[in-house]
C-alpha positions as a Markdown table, in Angstrom:
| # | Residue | x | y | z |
|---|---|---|---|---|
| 1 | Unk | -11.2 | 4.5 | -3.1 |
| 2 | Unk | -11.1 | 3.5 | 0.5 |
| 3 | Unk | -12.6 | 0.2 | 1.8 |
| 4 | Unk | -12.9 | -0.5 | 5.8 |
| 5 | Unk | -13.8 | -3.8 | 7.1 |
| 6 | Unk | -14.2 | -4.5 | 11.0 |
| 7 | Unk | -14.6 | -8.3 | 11.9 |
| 8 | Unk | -15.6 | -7.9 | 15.5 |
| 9 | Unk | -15.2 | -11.9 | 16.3 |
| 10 | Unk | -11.2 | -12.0 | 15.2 |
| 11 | Unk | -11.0 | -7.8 | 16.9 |
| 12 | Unk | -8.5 | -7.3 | 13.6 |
| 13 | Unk | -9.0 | -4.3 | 11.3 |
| 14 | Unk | -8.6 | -4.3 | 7.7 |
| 15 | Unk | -8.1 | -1.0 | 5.4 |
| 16 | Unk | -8.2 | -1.4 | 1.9 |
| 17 | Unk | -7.4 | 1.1 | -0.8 |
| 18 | Unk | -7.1 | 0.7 | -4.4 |
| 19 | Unk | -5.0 | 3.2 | -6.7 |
| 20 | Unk | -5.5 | 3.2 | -10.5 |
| 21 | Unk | -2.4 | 4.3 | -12.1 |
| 22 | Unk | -1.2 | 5.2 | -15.9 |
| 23 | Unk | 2.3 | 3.8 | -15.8 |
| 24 | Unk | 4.0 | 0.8 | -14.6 |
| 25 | Unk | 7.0 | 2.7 | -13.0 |
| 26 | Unk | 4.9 | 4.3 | -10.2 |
| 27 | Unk | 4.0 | 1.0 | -8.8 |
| 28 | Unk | 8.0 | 0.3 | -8.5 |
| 29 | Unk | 9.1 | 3.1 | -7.2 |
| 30 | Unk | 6.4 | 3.3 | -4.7 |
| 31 | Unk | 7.5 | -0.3 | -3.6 |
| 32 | Unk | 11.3 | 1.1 | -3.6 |
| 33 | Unk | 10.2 | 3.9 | -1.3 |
| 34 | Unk | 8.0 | 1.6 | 1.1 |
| 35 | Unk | 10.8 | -0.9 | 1.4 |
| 36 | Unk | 13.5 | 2.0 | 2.2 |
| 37 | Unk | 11.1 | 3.6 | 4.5 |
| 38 | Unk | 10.1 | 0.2 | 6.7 |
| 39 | Unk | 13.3 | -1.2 | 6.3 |
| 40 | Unk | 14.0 | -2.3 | 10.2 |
| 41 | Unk | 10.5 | -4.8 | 10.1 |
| 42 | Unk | 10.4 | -8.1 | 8.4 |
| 43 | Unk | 9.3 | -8.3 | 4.9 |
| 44 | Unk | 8.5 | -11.0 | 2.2 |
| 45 | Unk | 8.8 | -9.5 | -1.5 |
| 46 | Unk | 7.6 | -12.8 | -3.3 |
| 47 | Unk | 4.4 | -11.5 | -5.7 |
| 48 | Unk | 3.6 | -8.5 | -3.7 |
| 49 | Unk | 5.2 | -6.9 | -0.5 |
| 50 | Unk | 3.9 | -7.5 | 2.8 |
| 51 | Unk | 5.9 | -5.8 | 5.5 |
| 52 | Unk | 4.9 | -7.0 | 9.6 |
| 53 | Unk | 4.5 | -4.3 | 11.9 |
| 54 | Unk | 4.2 | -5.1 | 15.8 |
| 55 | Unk | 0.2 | -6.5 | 15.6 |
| 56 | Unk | -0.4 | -6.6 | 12.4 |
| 57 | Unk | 0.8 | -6.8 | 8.7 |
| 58 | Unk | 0.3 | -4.6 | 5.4 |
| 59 | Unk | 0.2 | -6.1 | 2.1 |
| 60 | Unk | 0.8 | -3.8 | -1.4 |
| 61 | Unk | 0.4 | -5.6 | -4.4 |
| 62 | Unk | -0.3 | -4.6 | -8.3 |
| 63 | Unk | -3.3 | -5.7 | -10.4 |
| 64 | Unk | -4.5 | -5.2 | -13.9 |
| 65 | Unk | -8.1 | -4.4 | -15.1 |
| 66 | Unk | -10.4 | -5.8 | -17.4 |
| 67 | Unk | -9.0 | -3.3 | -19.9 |
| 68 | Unk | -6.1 | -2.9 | -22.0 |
| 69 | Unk | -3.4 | -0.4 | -20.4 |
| 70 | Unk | -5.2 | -0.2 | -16.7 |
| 71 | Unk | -3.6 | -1.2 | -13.7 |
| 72 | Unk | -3.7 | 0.0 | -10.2 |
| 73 | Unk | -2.1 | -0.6 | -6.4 |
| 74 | Unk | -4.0 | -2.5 | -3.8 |
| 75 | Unk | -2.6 | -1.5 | -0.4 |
| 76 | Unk | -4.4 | -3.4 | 2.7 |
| 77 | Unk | -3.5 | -3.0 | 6.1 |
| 78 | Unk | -4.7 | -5.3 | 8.8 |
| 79 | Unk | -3.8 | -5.4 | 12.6 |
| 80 | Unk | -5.2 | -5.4 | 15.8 |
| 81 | Unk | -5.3 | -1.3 | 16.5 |
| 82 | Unk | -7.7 | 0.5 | 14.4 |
| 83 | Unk | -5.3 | 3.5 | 15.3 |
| 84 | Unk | -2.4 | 2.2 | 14.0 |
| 85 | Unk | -3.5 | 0.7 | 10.8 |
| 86 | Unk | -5.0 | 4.2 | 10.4 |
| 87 | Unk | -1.3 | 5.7 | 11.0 |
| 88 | Unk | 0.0 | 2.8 | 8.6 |
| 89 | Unk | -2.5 | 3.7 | 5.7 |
| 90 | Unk | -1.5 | 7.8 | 6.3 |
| 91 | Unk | 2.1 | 6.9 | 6.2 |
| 92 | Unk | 1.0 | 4.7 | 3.0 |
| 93 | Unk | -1.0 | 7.3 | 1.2 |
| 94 | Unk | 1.7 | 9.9 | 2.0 |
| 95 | Unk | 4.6 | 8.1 | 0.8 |
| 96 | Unk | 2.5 | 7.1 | -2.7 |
| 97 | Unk | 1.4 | 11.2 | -2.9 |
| 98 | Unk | 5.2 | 11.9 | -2.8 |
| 99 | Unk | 6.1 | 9.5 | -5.8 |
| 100 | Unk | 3.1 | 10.8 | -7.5 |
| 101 | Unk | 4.8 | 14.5 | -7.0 |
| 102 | Unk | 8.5 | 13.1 | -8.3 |
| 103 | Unk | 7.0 | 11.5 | -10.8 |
| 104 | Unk | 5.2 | 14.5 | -12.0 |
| 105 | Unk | 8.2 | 16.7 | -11.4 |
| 106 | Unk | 10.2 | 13.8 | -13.4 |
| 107 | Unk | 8.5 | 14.4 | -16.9 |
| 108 | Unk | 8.1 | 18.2 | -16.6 |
């Protein structure tokens, strides 16, 4: 799921997209893998990870449902360029696909 949110009077752009996921270990290694892979900008891993890129920020953070056993990634990204929160959230999805693939390849 993939929400976009424009606020014209600030000119910043925010990308939201919200992951559901089975088991708890995705979430970390995802986080492992964004860390390694934006490890030359400034970061603050306090409840969630929020990594600043030149003009902007993105935030990833872990949430529970309503229901027993459900839990899911919110990744935002927010920054000046719509372009390059667009190549942010690509390089997010991307990197989130590939621990979806070594985690599949993991338990076969």
């Amino acid at each position: 799921m993939k929400i976009e949110k424009s606020k014209s009077e600030s000119l910043f752009f925010e990308s939201v997209k919200l992951e559901l996921i089975k088991n708890i270990d995705i979430y970390y290694r995802f986080i492992n893998w964004v860390t390694g892979e934006f490890d030359l900008f400034f970061k603050n891993e306090s409840k969630e990870l929020k990594i600043y890129f030149p003009n902007g920020f993105f935030e990833i953070e872990l949430f529970s449902g309503d229901r027993e056993g459900i839990a899911g990634i919110q990744i935002k990204v927010s920054g000046k360029s719509r372009t390059t929160c667009e190549k942010i959230m690509i390089q997010l999805e991307n990197i989130y696909q590939h621990v979806l693939l070594f985690n599949k390849n993991k338990t076969i």
